[in-house]
VOGU-342283 format. One record per residue: residue in one letter; x, y, z of N, C-alpha, C in turn. Coordinates in steps of 0.1 Angstrom, whole numbers, plus 5000, padded with zeros to 4 digits. Layout:
BEGIN
AXYZXYZXYZ...
This chain:
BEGIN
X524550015004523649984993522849864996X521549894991520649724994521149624980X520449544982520849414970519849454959X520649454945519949504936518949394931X518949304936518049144933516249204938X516249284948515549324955515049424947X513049444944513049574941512549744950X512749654955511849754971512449714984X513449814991513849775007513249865015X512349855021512249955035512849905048X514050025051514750005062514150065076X513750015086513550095096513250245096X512550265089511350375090510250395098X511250555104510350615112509850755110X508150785109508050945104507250975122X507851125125506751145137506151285133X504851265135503851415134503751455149X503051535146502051635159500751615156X500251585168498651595164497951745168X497551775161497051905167498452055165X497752125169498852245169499752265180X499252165189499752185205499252085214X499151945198499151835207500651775210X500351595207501251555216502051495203X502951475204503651405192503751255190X503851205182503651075179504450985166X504450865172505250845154503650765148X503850845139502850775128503550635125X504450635118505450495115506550485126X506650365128507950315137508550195137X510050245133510850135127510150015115X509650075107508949975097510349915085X509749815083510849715075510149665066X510549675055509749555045510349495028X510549425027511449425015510349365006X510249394990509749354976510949274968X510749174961512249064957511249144943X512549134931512149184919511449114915X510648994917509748924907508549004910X507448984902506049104903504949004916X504949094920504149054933502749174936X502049134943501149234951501149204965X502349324966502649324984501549494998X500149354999499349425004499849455021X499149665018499749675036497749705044X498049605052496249625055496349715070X495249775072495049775084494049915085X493149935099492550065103493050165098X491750295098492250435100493050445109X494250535107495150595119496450475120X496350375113497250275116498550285111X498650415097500350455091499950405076X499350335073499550315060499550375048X498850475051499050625039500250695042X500350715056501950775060503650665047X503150525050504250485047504050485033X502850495025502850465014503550635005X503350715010503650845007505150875015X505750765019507050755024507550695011X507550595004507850544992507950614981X506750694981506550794969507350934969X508150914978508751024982508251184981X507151164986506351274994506551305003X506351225016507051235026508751225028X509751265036511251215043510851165054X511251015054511350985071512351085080X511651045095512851155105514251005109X514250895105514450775103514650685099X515750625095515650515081515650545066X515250435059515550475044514950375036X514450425024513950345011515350315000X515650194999515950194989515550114977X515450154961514950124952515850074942X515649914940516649894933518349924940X518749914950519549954955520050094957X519250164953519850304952518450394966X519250474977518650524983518050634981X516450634977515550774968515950874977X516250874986516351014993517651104991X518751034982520251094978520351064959X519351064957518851074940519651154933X520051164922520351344916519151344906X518951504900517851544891517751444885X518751384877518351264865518351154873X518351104884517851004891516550954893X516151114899514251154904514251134890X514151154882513351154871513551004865X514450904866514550764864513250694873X513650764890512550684900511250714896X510750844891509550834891508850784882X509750744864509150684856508950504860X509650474870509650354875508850324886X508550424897507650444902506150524904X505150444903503850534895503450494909X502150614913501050604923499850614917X498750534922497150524921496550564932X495550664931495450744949493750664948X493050724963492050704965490750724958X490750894956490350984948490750964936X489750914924490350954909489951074905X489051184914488251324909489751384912X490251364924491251434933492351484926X492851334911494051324907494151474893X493051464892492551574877491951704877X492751804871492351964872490651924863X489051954871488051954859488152014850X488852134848488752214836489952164824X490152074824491251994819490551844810X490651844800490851714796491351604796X490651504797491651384803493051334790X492551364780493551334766494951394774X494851564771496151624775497051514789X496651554798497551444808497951314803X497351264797497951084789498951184777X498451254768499451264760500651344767X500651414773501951474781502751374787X502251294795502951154805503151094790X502851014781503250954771504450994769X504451154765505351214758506651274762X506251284779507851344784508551174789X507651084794508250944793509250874783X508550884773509050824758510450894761X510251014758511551094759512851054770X512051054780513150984792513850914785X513250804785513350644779513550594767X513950754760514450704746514050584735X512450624741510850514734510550624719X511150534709510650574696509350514689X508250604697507050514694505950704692X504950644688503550784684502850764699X502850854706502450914719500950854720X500250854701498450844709498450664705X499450634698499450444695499650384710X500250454718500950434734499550414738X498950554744497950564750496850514745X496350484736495450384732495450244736X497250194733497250034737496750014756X497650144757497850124773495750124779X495050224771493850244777493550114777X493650044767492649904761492849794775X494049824779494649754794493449754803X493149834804491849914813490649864807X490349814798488949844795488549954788X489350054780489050184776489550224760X489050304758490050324739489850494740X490950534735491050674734489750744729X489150664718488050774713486950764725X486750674735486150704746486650824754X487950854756488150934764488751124758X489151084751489351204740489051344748X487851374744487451484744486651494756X486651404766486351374777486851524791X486251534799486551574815486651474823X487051484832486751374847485551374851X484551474846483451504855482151414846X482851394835482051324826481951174824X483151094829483050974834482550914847X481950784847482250744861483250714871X483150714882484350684897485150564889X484350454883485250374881486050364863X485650454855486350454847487650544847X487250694857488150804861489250714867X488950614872490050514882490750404872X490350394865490850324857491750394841X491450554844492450604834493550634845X493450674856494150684866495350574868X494950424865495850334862496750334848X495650374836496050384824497750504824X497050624831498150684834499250664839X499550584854500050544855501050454845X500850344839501250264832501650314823X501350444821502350514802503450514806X504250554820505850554822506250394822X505850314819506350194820506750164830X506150164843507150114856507249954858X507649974871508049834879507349854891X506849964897505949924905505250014909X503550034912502850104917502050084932X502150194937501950184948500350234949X499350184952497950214949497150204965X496850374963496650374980494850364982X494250274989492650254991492750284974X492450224964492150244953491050244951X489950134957488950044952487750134962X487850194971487650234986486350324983X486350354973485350484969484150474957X484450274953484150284939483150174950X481650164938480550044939481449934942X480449804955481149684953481349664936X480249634934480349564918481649664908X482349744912483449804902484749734911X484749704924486349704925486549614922X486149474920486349354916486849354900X486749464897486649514881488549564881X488949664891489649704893490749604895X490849554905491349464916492349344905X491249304894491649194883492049284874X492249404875493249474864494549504867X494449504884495949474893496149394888X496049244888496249074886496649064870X496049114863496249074855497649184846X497449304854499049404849500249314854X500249294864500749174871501449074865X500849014857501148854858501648934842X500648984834501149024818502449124817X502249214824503649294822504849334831X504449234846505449204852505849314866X504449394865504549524876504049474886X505049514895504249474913503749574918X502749564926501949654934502549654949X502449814954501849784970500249834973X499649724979498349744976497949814993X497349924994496749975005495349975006X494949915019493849885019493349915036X491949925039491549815048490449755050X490749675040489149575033489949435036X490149345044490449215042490549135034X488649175025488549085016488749075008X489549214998490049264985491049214990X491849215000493449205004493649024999X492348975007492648805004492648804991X492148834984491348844970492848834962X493348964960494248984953495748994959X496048944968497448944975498548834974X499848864970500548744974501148754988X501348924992501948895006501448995010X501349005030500149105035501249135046X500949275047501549335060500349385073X499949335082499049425087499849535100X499349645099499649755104498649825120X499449815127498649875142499349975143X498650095145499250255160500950255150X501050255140501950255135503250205132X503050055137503949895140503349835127X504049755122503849625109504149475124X502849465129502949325139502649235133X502349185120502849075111502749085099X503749005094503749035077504048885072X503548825060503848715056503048705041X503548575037502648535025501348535028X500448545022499248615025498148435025X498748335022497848225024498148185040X499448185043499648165056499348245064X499348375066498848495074497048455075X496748445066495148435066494748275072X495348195071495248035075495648025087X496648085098496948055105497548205111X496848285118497048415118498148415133X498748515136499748485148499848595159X499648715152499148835164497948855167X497848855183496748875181495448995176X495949065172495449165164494849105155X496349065144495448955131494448925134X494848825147493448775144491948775151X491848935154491148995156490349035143X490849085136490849175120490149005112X490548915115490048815103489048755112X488848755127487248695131486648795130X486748905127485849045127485049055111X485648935102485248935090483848835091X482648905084481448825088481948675084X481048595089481148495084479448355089X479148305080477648175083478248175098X479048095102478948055114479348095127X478948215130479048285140479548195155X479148075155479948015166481347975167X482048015157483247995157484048125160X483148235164483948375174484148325185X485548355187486348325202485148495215X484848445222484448555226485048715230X486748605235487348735232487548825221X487848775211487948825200486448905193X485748925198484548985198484649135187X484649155179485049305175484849405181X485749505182485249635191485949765183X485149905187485649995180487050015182X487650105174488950095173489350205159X488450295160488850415154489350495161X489750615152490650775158492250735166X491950815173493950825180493950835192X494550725195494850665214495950745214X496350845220497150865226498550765229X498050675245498550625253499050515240X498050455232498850365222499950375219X499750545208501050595202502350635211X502250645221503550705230503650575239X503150465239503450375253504850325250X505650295256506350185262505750065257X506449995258506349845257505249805243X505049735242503949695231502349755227X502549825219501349925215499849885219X500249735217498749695216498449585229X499349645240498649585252497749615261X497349715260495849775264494749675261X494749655244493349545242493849405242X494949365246495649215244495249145254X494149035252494048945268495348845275X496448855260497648815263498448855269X498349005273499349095280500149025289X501549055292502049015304503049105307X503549165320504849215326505449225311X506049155305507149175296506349295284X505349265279504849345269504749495279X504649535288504449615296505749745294X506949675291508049735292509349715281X508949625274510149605262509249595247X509549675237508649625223509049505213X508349455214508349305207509349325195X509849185187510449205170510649085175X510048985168510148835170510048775154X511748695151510848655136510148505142X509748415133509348285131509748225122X510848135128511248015119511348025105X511447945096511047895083509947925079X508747965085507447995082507348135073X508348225072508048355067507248445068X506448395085506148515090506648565097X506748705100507548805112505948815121X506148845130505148875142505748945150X505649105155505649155169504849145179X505549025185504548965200505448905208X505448925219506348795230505948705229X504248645228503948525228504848435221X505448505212506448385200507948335207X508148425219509748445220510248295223X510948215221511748095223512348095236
Protein backbone atom coordinates (compact mmCIF):
# COMPACT_ATOMS: atom_id res chain seq x y z
CA UNK A 1 0.00 0.00 0.00
CA UNK A 2 1.31 3.72 -0.60
CA UNK A 3 1.10 6.22 2.33
CA UNK A 4 -2.26 7.53 2.81
CA UNK A 5 -0.63 11.17 3.73
CA UNK A 6 -0.10 11.10 -0.03
CA UNK A 7 -2.87 11.88 -2.49
CA UNK A 8 -1.56 10.69 -5.77
CA UNK A 9 1.53 7.83 -6.17
CA UNK A 10 2.63 7.05 -9.58
CA UNK A 11 4.78 4.01 -9.34
CA UNK A 12 6.98 3.16 -12.22
CA UNK A 13 4.68 3.27 -15.05
CA UNK A 14 5.07 1.84 -18.14
CA UNK A 15 2.31 1.73 -21.17
CA UNK A 16 3.77 0.36 -24.67
CA UNK A 17 1.77 0.98 -28.08
CA UNK A 18 2.39 0.13 -31.72
CA UNK A 19 2.75 2.57 -34.09
CA UNK A 20 1.12 1.80 -37.05
CA UNK A 21 -0.47 -1.67 -37.85
CA UNK A 22 2.91 -3.10 -38.53
CA UNK A 23 4.96 -0.67 -37.10
CA UNK A 24 7.42 -0.82 -34.45
CA UNK A 25 6.53 -0.83 -30.87
CA UNK A 26 7.35 1.58 -28.46
CA UNK A 27 6.71 2.65 -24.84
CA UNK A 28 4.81 5.70 -24.96
CA UNK A 29 5.57 5.89 -20.96
CA UNK A 30 8.61 4.47 -19.29
CA UNK A 31 9.06 3.77 -15.82
CA UNK A 32 7.35 7.14 -14.76
CA UNK A 33 7.16 8.11 -10.97
CA UNK A 34 5.46 10.90 -9.49
CA UNK A 35 3.91 11.48 -6.22
CA UNK A 36 0.98 14.44 -5.12
CA UNK A 37 1.26 15.02 -0.96
CA UNK A 38 -2.57 15.60 0.10
CA UNK A 39 -2.21 19.36 0.41
CA UNK A 40 -3.85 21.11 -2.93
CA UNK A 41 -1.32 21.69 -5.36
CA UNK A 42 -1.14 22.27 -9.21
CA UNK A 43 1.26 19.45 -10.21
CA UNK A 44 2.00 20.59 -14.00
CA UNK A 45 3.18 17.74 -16.60
CA UNK A 46 4.73 19.88 -19.55
CA UNK A 47 6.22 18.81 -22.61
CA UNK A 48 5.89 18.32 -26.83
CA UNK A 49 3.58 16.41 -28.96
CA UNK A 50 4.39 12.70 -28.77
CA UNK A 51 6.15 13.19 -25.43
CA UNK A 52 3.39 10.72 -23.09
CA UNK A 53 1.56 13.22 -21.41
CA UNK A 54 -1.98 12.41 -22.60
CA UNK A 55 -0.89 8.66 -22.37
CA UNK A 56 -0.04 9.18 -18.54
CA UNK A 57 -2.77 11.43 -17.93
CA UNK A 58 -5.49 8.80 -19.15
CA UNK A 59 -3.23 6.27 -17.14
CA UNK A 60 -4.56 8.10 -13.92
CA UNK A 61 -8.01 8.34 -15.19
CA UNK A 62 -8.09 4.87 -15.53
CA UNK A 63 -8.72 4.73 -19.20
CA UNK A 64 -5.80 3.42 -19.90
CA UNK A 65 -3.99 -0.14 -17.70
CA UNK A 66 -0.30 0.22 -17.60
CA UNK A 67 1.61 -3.03 -19.12
CA UNK A 68 3.74 -1.87 -15.84
CA UNK A 69 3.51 -0.36 -12.49
CA UNK A 70 0.70 1.16 -10.61
CA UNK A 71 -1.44 4.22 -9.47
CA UNK A 72 -2.15 4.46 -6.22
CA UNK A 73 -4.87 6.87 -4.84
CA UNK A 74 -5.02 7.60 -1.47
CA UNK A 75 -3.30 4.44 -0.84
CA UNK A 76 -5.48 2.21 -2.51
CA UNK A 77 -4.32 0.73 -6.01
CA UNK A 78 -7.23 1.91 -8.83
CA UNK A 79 -6.51 -0.96 -10.78
CA UNK A 80 -7.75 -3.69 -7.86
CA UNK A 81 -10.92 -1.26 -6.96
CA UNK A 82 -14.29 -3.18 -6.36
CA UNK A 83 -17.64 -1.69 -8.08
CA UNK A 84 -18.17 0.52 -4.89
CA UNK A 85 -14.64 1.53 -4.93
CA UNK A 86 -14.71 2.79 -8.96
CA UNK A 87 -17.55 4.55 -7.98
CA UNK A 88 -15.77 6.22 -4.68
CA UNK A 89 -12.52 6.97 -7.28
CA UNK A 90 -14.42 8.56 -9.77
CA UNK A 91 -16.45 10.93 -7.60
CA UNK A 92 -12.94 11.86 -6.24
CA UNK A 93 -11.37 11.94 -9.36
CA UNK A 94 -12.84 14.35 -12.10
CA UNK A 95 -11.18 14.98 -15.79
CA UNK A 96 -11.20 18.38 -17.87
CA UNK A 97 -10.35 17.33 -21.53
CA UNK A 98 -9.08 19.45 -24.41
CA UNK A 99 -12.23 19.62 -26.39
CA UNK A 100 -15.18 21.11 -24.39
CA UNK A 101 -17.54 20.46 -27.92
CA UNK A 102 -15.89 16.76 -27.60
CA UNK A 103 -17.16 16.27 -23.88
CA UNK A 104 -21.14 16.88 -24.88
CA UNK A 105 -23.86 14.88 -27.01
CA UNK A 106 -25.17 18.49 -29.31
CA UNK A 107 -28.50 17.13 -29.19
CA UNK A 108 -28.49 17.27 -25.49
CA UNK A 109 -28.81 20.04 -23.14
CA UNK A 110 -26.21 21.19 -20.97
CA UNK A 111 -28.86 21.35 -17.78
CA UNK A 112 -29.47 17.44 -18.02
CA UNK A 113 -25.66 16.37 -17.54
CA UNK A 114 -25.21 18.91 -14.41
CA UNK A 115 -28.42 17.70 -12.99
CA UNK A 116 -27.74 13.93 -13.47
CA UNK A 117 -23.83 14.37 -12.07
CA UNK A 118 -25.44 16.49 -9.14
CA UNK A 119 -27.83 13.86 -8.61
CA UNK A 120 -26.16 10.38 -8.85
CA UNK A 121 -23.15 12.15 -6.71
CA UNK A 122 -25.23 13.48 -3.85
CA UNK A 123 -26.51 10.04 -3.71
CA UNK A 124 -23.05 8.44 -3.55
CA UNK A 125 -22.19 10.74 -0.86
CA UNK A 126 -25.12 10.70 1.02
CA UNK A 127 -25.31 14.91 0.22
CA UNK A 128 -28.80 15.93 1.50
CA UNK A 129 -28.93 18.97 -0.50
CA UNK A 130 -31.53 20.24 -4.00
CA UNK A 131 -29.56 19.06 -7.08
CA UNK A 132 -30.30 22.71 -8.95
CA UNK A 133 -29.09 24.86 -5.40
CA UNK A 134 -25.69 22.49 -6.12
CA UNK A 135 -25.34 23.37 -9.64
CA UNK A 136 -26.08 26.83 -9.53
CA UNK A 137 -23.52 27.49 -6.49
CA UNK A 138 -20.97 25.31 -8.29
CA UNK A 139 -21.73 27.29 -11.86
CA UNK A 140 -21.23 30.72 -10.06
CA UNK A 141 -17.49 29.13 -9.30
CA UNK A 142 -17.07 29.50 -13.03
CA UNK A 143 -18.38 32.72 -13.82
CA UNK A 144 -21.90 31.20 -14.82
CA UNK A 145 -25.60 30.90 -13.17
CA UNK A 146 -27.90 28.24 -14.27
CA UNK A 147 -30.44 30.50 -15.91
CA UNK A 148 -27.60 31.20 -18.34
CA UNK A 149 -27.17 27.78 -19.12
CA UNK A 150 -30.54 26.08 -18.69
CA UNK A 151 -32.01 25.58 -21.72
CA UNK A 152 -28.80 25.93 -23.42
CA UNK A 153 -26.75 23.31 -26.19
CA UNK A 154 -23.02 23.35 -26.35
CA UNK A 155 -23.35 24.58 -29.75
CA UNK A 156 -24.85 27.73 -28.27
CA UNK A 157 -22.11 28.80 -26.01
CA UNK A 158 -18.68 29.87 -26.48
CA UNK A 159 -15.24 27.46 -26.40
CA UNK A 160 -14.69 29.25 -23.30
CA UNK A 161 -17.87 29.14 -21.43
CA UNK A 162 -18.53 25.22 -22.84
CA UNK A 163 -14.99 24.94 -20.84
CA UNK A 164 -15.94 26.29 -18.09
CA UNK A 165 -19.26 24.20 -17.51
CA UNK A 166 -16.86 21.40 -18.26
CA UNK A 167 -15.08 22.42 -14.96
CA UNK A 168 -18.53 23.31 -13.37
CA UNK A 169 -19.21 19.65 -14.09
CA UNK A 170 -16.52 18.40 -12.95
CA UNK A 171 -16.70 19.94 -9.48
CA UNK A 172 -20.43 18.71 -8.74
CA UNK A 173 -18.71 15.25 -7.48
CA UNK A 174 -16.87 17.11 -5.05
CA UNK A 175 -13.37 15.75 -5.69
CA UNK A 176 -9.81 16.04 -4.54
CA UNK A 177 -8.42 16.14 -7.73
CA UNK A 178 -8.66 16.96 -11.41
CA UNK A 179 -6.74 16.03 -13.90
CA UNK A 180 -7.16 18.70 -16.82
CA UNK A 181 -5.53 17.63 -20.06
CA UNK A 182 -4.35 20.85 -22.67
CA UNK A 183 -7.49 22.60 -21.21
CA UNK A 184 -6.64 26.11 -22.20
CA UNK A 185 -5.09 24.78 -25.76
CA UNK A 186 -8.02 25.51 -27.91
CA UNK A 187 -9.52 28.54 -26.25
CA UNK A 188 -8.48 32.72 -27.34
CA UNK A 189 -5.21 33.88 -25.61
CA UNK A 190 -7.47 36.36 -23.78
CA UNK A 191 -9.90 33.26 -22.23
CA UNK A 192 -7.23 30.94 -20.79
CA UNK A 193 -5.98 33.39 -18.41
CA UNK A 194 -9.71 33.38 -17.52
CA UNK A 195 -9.54 29.71 -17.08
CA UNK A 196 -6.16 29.12 -15.60
CA UNK A 197 -7.30 31.65 -12.35
CA UNK A 198 -10.24 29.46 -11.99
CA UNK A 199 -7.66 26.48 -11.48
CA UNK A 200 -5.96 28.89 -8.71
CA UNK A 201 -8.53 29.97 -7.19
CA UNK A 202 -10.63 26.15 -6.91
CA UNK A 203 -7.34 25.53 -5.48
CA UNK A 204 -6.59 27.68 -2.83
CA UNK A 205 -10.83 28.01 -1.84
CA UNK A 206 -11.84 24.43 -1.95
CA UNK A 207 -8.69 22.61 -1.53
CA UNK A 208 -8.65 20.59 -5.06
CA UNK A 209 -5.30 19.81 -6.66
CA UNK A 210 -4.86 19.72 -10.27
CA UNK A 211 -2.58 17.76 -12.71
CA UNK A 212 -2.16 20.35 -15.16
CA UNK A 213 -1.30 19.09 -18.87
CA UNK A 214 0.16 21.29 -21.09
CA UNK A 215 2.70 22.39 -23.54
CA UNK A 216 2.62 26.12 -23.13
CA UNK A 217 5.51 26.97 -20.64
CA UNK A 218 3.98 30.02 -19.94
CA UNK A 219 0.54 28.90 -18.58
CA UNK A 220 2.77 26.17 -16.75
CA UNK A 221 4.93 29.12 -15.14
CA UNK A 222 1.80 31.00 -14.59
CA UNK A 223 -0.16 28.64 -12.68
CA UNK A 224 2.18 25.81 -11.22
CA UNK A 225 3.48 24.75 -7.92
CA UNK A 226 5.35 21.77 -9.28
CA UNK A 227 6.38 20.89 -13.05
CA UNK A 228 7.29 17.61 -14.48
CA UNK A 229 8.80 17.95 -17.97
CA UNK A 230 8.36 14.99 -20.30
CA UNK A 231 10.69 13.66 -23.35
CA UNK A 232 10.01 10.32 -25.90
CA UNK A 233 8.27 9.25 -22.86
CA UNK A 234 10.84 9.80 -19.75
CA UNK A 235 9.90 12.53 -16.82
CA UNK A 236 13.94 13.95 -17.13
CA UNK A 237 13.04 16.52 -14.59
CA UNK A 238 10.55 17.32 -12.13
CA UNK A 239 10.65 19.83 -9.32
CA UNK A 240 9.02 22.81 -7.65
CA UNK A 241 8.29 24.77 -10.42
CA UNK A 242 10.36 28.17 -9.13
CA UNK A 243 13.43 26.18 -9.05
CA UNK A 244 12.94 24.10 -12.28
CA UNK A 245 12.33 27.46 -14.14
CA UNK A 246 15.36 29.45 -12.26
CA UNK A 247 17.78 27.12 -12.56
CA UNK A 248 16.86 24.45 -15.08
CA UNK A 249 19.13 21.05 -15.04
CA UNK A 250 18.41 18.82 -18.18
CA UNK A 251 19.38 19.77 -20.84
CA UNK A 252 16.19 19.54 -22.60
CA UNK A 253 14.68 21.87 -19.83
CA UNK A 254 16.66 23.98 -20.87
CA UNK A 255 16.20 23.96 -24.19
CA UNK A 256 12.25 24.32 -23.76
CA UNK A 257 12.74 27.63 -21.46
CA UNK A 258 15.43 29.41 -24.04
CA UNK A 259 13.06 28.44 -26.69
CA UNK A 260 10.62 30.75 -24.85
CA UNK A 261 10.74 34.28 -26.69
CA UNK A 262 12.25 36.66 -24.88
CA UNK A 263 13.69 41.05 -25.46
CA UNK A 264 17.04 39.81 -25.28
CA UNK A 265 17.84 37.49 -27.67
CA UNK A 266 21.60 37.58 -26.77
CA UNK A 267 21.24 35.63 -23.96
CA UNK A 268 20.61 32.25 -26.45
CA UNK A 269 23.33 29.83 -25.83
CA UNK A 270 23.86 29.06 -29.58
CA UNK A 271 23.57 25.62 -28.88
CA UNK A 272 20.47 25.78 -27.40
CA UNK A 273 19.08 27.34 -30.58
CA UNK A 274 15.42 25.82 -31.02
CA UNK A 275 14.99 23.16 -33.43
CA UNK A 276 12.00 21.10 -34.64
CA UNK A 277 11.15 18.40 -32.67
CA UNK A 278 7.79 17.16 -33.67
CA UNK A 279 6.25 13.53 -34.62
CA UNK A 280 7.99 10.05 -33.65
CA UNK A 281 11.79 9.26 -33.70
CA UNK A 282 11.82 5.97 -33.81
CA UNK A 283 15.50 5.47 -32.80
CA UNK A 284 14.49 7.86 -29.67
CA UNK A 285 11.71 5.58 -28.50
CA UNK A 286 13.61 2.21 -28.73
CA UNK A 287 17.34 3.47 -28.00
CA UNK A 288 19.44 2.16 -25.41
CA UNK A 289 20.90 4.40 -23.24
CA UNK A 290 19.46 7.89 -22.86
CA UNK A 291 16.64 8.96 -25.13
CA UNK A 292 17.78 12.15 -25.73
CA UNK A 293 21.37 11.68 -26.78
CA UNK A 294 20.99 12.12 -30.32
CA UNK A 295 20.32 16.08 -29.79
CA UNK A 296 22.52 16.31 -26.42
CA UNK A 297 25.90 18.34 -27.09
CA UNK A 298 26.56 16.69 -23.68
CA UNK A 299 26.50 13.17 -24.81
CA UNK A 300 29.10 10.86 -23.66
CA UNK A 301 30.00 6.91 -23.86
CA UNK A 302 28.00 6.48 -20.71
CA UNK A 303 24.66 8.10 -22.03
CA UNK A 304 25.32 5.83 -25.04
CA UNK A 305 24.62 2.64 -23.01
CA UNK A 306 23.04 2.89 -19.53
CA UNK A 307 19.61 5.24 -18.82
CA UNK A 308 20.12 7.87 -16.46
CA UNK A 309 17.82 8.18 -12.83
CA UNK A 310 19.87 10.65 -10.87
CA UNK A 311 18.17 12.39 -7.84
CA UNK A 312 19.70 15.87 -6.60
CA UNK A 313 20.49 16.55 -3.18
CA UNK A 314 18.13 18.61 -0.94
CA UNK A 315 17.18 20.66 -3.95
CA UNK A 316 13.91 18.55 -4.89
CA UNK A 317 14.78 18.18 -8.22
CA UNK A 318 15.06 14.73 -9.85
CA UNK A 319 16.89 15.00 -13.31
CA UNK A 320 17.59 12.03 -15.71
CA UNK A 321 21.11 12.94 -16.81
CA UNK A 322 24.70 11.60 -16.11
CA UNK A 323 25.80 15.03 -16.07
CA UNK A 324 24.53 15.02 -12.30
CA UNK A 325 26.10 11.61 -11.33
CA UNK A 326 28.57 12.19 -8.07
Amino acid sequence: MGSISNLLEVRGVTKVFRYGLLGFKFKAIEDISMVLEEKPLIFTVAGESGSGKSTLAKIILDIYRPDKGTVLYRGRDIYRLSSKERLWFRSEVQAVFQNPYSSFNPMRRLYSYLYETSRNFMKLKNIDADPEEEIDKTLRLVGLTLDEIRYKHPHELSGGQLQRVSIARALLSRPKLIVADEPVSMLDASLRVNILNIFREIKENLGISFIYITHDLSTAYYISDYIAIMYRGWIVEQGPIEKVFKDPKHPYTQLLLESIPEPDLSKKKEWLQPIKLGGIEEKEYIAEGCKYRFRCPFAFDKCRRTPPDIKLGDSGIVVKCWLYEK
